[in-house]
C-alpha positions as CSV (number, residue, x, y, z in Angstrom):
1,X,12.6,7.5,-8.5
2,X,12.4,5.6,-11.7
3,X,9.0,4.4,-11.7
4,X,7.9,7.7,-10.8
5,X,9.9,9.5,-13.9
6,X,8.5,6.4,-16.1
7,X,5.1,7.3,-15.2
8,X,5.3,10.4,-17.0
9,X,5.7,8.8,-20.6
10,X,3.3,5.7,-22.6
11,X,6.4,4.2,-23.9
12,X,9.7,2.7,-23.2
13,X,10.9,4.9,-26.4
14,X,9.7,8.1,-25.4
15,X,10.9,7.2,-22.0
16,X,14.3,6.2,-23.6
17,X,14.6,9.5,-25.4
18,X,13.5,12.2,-22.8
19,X,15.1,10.6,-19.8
20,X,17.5,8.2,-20.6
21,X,19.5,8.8,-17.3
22,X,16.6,7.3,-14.9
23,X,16.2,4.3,-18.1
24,X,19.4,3.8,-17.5
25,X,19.5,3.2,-14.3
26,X,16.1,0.8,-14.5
27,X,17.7,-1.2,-17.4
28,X,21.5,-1.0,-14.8
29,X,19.6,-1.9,-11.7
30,X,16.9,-4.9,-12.9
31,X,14.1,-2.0,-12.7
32,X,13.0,-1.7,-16.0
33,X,10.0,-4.3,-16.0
34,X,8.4,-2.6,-12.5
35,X,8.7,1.0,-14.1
36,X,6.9,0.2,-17.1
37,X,4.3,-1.9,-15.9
38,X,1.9,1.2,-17.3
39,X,3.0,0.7,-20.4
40,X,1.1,-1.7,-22.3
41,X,2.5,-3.5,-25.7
42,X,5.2,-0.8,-25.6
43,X,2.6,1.3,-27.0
44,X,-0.3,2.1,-24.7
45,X,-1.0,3.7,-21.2
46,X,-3.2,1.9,-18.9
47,X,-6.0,4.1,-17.8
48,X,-8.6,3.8,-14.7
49,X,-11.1,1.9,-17.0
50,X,-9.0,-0.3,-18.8
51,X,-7.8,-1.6,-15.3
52,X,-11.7,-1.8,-14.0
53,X,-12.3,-4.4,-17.1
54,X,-9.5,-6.3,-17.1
55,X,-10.7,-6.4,-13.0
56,X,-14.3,-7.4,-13.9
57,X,-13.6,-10.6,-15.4
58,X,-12.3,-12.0,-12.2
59,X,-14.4,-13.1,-9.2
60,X,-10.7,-12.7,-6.8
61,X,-7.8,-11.1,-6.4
62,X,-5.5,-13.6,-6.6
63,X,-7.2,-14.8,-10.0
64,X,-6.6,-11.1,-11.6
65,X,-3.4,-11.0,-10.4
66,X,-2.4,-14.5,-12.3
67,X,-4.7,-13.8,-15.2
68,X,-3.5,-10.1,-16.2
69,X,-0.7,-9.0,-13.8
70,X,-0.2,-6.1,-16.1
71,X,-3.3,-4.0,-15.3
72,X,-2.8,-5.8,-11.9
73,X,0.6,-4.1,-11.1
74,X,-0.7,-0.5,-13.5
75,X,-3.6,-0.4,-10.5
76,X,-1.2,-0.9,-7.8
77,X,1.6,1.6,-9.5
78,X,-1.6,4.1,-9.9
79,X,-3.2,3.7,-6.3
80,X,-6.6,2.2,-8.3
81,X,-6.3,-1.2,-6.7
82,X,-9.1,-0.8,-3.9
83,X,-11.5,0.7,-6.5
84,X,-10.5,-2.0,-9.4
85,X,-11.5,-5.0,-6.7
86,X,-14.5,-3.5,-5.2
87,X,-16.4,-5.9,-6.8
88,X,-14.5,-9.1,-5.4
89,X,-15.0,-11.7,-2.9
90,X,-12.6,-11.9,-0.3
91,X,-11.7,-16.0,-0.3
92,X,-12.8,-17.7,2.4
93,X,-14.5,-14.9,3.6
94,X,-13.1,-13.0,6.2
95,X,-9.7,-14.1,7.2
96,X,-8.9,-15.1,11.1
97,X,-5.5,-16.2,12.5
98,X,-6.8,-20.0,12.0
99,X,-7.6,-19.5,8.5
100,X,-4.0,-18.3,7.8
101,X,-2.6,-20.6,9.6
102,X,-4.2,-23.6,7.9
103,X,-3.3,-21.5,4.2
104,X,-0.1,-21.4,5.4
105,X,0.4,-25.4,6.8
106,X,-0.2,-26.0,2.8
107,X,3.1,-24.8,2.2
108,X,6.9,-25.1,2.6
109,X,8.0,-21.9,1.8
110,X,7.1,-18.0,2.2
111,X,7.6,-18.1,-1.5
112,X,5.2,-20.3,-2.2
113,X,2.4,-19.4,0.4
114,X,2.7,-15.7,-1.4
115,X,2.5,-16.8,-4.7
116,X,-0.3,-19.7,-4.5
117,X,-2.9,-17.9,-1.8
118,X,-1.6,-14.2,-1.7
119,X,-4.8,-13.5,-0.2
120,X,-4.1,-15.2,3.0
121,X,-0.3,-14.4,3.2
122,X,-1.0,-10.4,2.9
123,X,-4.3,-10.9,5.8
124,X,-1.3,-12.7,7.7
125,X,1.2,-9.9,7.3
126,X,-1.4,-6.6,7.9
127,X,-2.4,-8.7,10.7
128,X,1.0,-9.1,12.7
129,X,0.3,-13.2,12.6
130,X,3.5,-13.6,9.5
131,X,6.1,-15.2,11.6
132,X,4.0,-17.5,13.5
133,X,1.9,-18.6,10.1
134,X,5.5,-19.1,9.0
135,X,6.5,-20.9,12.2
136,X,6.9,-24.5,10.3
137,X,8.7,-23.2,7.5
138,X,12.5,-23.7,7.2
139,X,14.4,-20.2,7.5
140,X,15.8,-19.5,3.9
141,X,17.1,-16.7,2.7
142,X,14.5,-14.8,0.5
143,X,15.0,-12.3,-2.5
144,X,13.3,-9.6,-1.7
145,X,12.3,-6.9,-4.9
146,X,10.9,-3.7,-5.3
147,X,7.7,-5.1,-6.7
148,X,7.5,-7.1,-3.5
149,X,8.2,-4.3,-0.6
150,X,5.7,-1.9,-3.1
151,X,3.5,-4.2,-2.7
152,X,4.0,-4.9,0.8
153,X,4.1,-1.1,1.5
154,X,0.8,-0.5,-0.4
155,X,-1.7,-2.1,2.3
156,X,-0.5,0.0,5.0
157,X,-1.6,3.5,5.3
158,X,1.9,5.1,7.8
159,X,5.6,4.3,7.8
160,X,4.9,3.1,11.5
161,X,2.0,0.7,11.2
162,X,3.9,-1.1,7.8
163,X,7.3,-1.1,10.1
164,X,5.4,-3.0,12.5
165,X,3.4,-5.7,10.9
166,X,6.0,-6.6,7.9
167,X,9.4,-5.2,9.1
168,X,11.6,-7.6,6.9
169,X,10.2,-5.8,3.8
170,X,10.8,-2.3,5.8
171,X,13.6,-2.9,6.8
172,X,14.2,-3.7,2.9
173,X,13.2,-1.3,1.4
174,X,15.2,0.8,3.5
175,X,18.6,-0.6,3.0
176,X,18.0,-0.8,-0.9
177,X,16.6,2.9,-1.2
178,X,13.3,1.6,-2.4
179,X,11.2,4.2,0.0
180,X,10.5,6.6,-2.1
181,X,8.7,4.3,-4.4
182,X,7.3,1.9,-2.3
183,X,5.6,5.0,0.6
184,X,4.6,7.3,-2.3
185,X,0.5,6.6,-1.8
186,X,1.3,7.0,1.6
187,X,2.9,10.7,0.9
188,X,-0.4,11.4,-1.8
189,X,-2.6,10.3,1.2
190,X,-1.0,13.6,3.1
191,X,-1.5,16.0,0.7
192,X,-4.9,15.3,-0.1
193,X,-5.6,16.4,2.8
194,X,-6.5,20.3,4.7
195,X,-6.3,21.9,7.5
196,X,-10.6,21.6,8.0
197,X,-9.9,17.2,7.2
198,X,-7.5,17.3,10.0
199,X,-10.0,19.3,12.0
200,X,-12.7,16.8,11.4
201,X,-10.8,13.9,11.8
202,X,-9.0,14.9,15.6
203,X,-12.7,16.2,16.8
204,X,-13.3,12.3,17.1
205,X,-11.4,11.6,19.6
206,X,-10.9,13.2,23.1
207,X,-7.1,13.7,23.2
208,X,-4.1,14.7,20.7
209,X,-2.7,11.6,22.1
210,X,-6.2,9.3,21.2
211,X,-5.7,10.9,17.7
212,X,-2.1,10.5,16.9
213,X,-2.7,6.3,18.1
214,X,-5.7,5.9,16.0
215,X,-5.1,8.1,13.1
216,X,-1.8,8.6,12.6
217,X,-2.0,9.8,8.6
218,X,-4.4,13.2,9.4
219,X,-2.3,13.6,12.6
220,X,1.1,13.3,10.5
221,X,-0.4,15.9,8.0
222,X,-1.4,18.3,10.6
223,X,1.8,17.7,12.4
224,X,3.6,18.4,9.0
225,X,1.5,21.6,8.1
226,X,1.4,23.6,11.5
227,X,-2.1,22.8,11.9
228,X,-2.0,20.9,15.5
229,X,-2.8,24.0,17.8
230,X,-6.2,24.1,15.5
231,X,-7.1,20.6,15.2
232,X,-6.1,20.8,19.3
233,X,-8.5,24.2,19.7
234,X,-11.3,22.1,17.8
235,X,-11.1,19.0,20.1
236,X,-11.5,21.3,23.3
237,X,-14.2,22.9,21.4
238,X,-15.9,19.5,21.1
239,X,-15.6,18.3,24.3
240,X,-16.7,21.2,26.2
241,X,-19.7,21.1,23.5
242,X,-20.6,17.4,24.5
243,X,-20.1,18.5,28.3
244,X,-22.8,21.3,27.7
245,X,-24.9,18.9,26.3
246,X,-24.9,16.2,28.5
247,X,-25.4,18.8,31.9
248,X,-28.1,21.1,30.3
C-alpha cells in the first residue's frame, strides 16, 4: 500500500505533506527507498521515455540493472520493464537447465548467484529448476525484502503459477503482507481485460477445463466478472463450427 500511495506524488516532500501516515509507515517499516524509486533526485518523476534511454545504453539486463537501478526499479514499479528491454540480448542465449546449472556451480550462495548473473537465477526460478541449481549451496537463512518478492512476483502472470515455481518468495510475501504490492500487475492484467478478450481467448481451446490450465489470467477474469457461461457458449459455438467444417 505504500508504494502504491507514493506513486501518486514526484517527491518525497509532497509525499511527506499529503500522506504522511503511509510515509510514515515506509520510513517505520525500512520501505521508504522501494516506494520512491520513481522519484528521481527528490525532484523528478520517471516517465516511459526516460526509462527507454536510460534502457538503450545497455546491451543486457543485468548491465541496466547495475548501471542505473533507478529507472531499472521505476520500469519494474510501472510495469514498463518488458517494453524498456525489448531491445536486449538474452545472455547466453536461450537458457536450458544446464546453462543454469553451470551459472549457478560459479557460486556459493543464492545471494550471490542473484546478484552477479540475475539473468540465469530468474530463467532458474520461472523454470521450476531453483532448488536443484541451488542443490550445492549450503542452506542459510536469507533476508528476503519487498524489492526482492516484487521482483520475484513480476515474471509470473497468476498467484498460482508464481506459488509454484518460487514458493519461498510466496510464501514471503504472504507472511509479511507484501501481496498487495508485489501481485498488483497481476490484478491490472485482469482489468484490462472484457468480456469479448475472454471470449477470444477460451474459443482456443476445446474445454473450460483446457482453458483454465493454459490460461489461467482471462479465465480468472471471466471467472471474476460472470462471464464463464459466455466464454463457455462461445467454445461450443466453436467446436461445433470446426465439426461442420471438417464433415461438409
Amino acid at each position: 500500500m505504500c508504494i502504491q500511495s507514493a506513486m501518486q506524488f514526484e517527491t518525497r516532500k509532497e509525499w511527506k505533506s499529503k500522506e504522511g501516515g503511509a510515509y510514515r509507515a515506509a520510513v517505520k517499516f525500512g520501505w521508504l527507498n522501494d516506494s520512491c524509486t520513481h522519484m528521481q533526485n527528490g525532484n523528478r518523476k520517471w516517465t516511459l521515455q526516460k526509462c527507454k534511454e536510460s534502457a538503450l545504453r545497455h546491451q543486457y539486463c543485468i548491465s541496466w540493472m547495475k548501471s542505473d537501478n533507478k529507472a531499472y526499479q521505476a520500469a519494474l514499479n510501472y510495469g514498463w520493464l518488458d517494453e524498456c528491454k525489448k531491445h536486449m540480448e538474452k545472455l547466453h542465449g536461450k537458457w536450458t537447465k544446464d546453462g543454469c546449472l553451470t551459472s549457478a556451480l560459479k557460486w556459493q550462495f543464492r545471494t550471490e548467484w542473484f546478484k552477479y548473473d540475475k539473468c540465469a537465477y530468474i530463467a532458474a526460478q520461472k523454470k521450476g529448476w531453483l532448488d536443484e541449481c541451488c542443490a550445492h549451496m549450503p542452506k542459510v537463512k536469507f533476508k528476503y525484502t519487498k524489492a526482492f518478492c516484487t521482483e520475484s512476483a513480476s515474471h509470473f502472470k497468476t498467484l498460482k503459477s508464481w506459488e509454484s515455481k518460487d514458493n519461498s518468495s510466496y510464501t514471503q510475501a504472504l507472511r509479511k503482507g507484501w501481496m498487495d504490492d508485489c501481485t498488483r500487475h497481476m490484478r491490472d492484467m485482469e482489468k484490462s481485460h472484457t468480456i469479448n478478450s475472454c471470449k477470444e481467448a477460451a474459443v482456443i481451446y476445446k474445454s473450460l477445463d483446457d482453458w483454465k490450465e493454459a490460461d489461467d489470467v482471462t479465465y480468472q477474469a471471466a471467472f471474476k466478472n460472470g462471464w464463464i457461461p459466455y466464454c463457455h457458449e462461445a467454445i461450443i459455438q466453436q467446436s461445433a463450427l470446426a465439426w461442420f467444417k471438417e464433415n461438409s
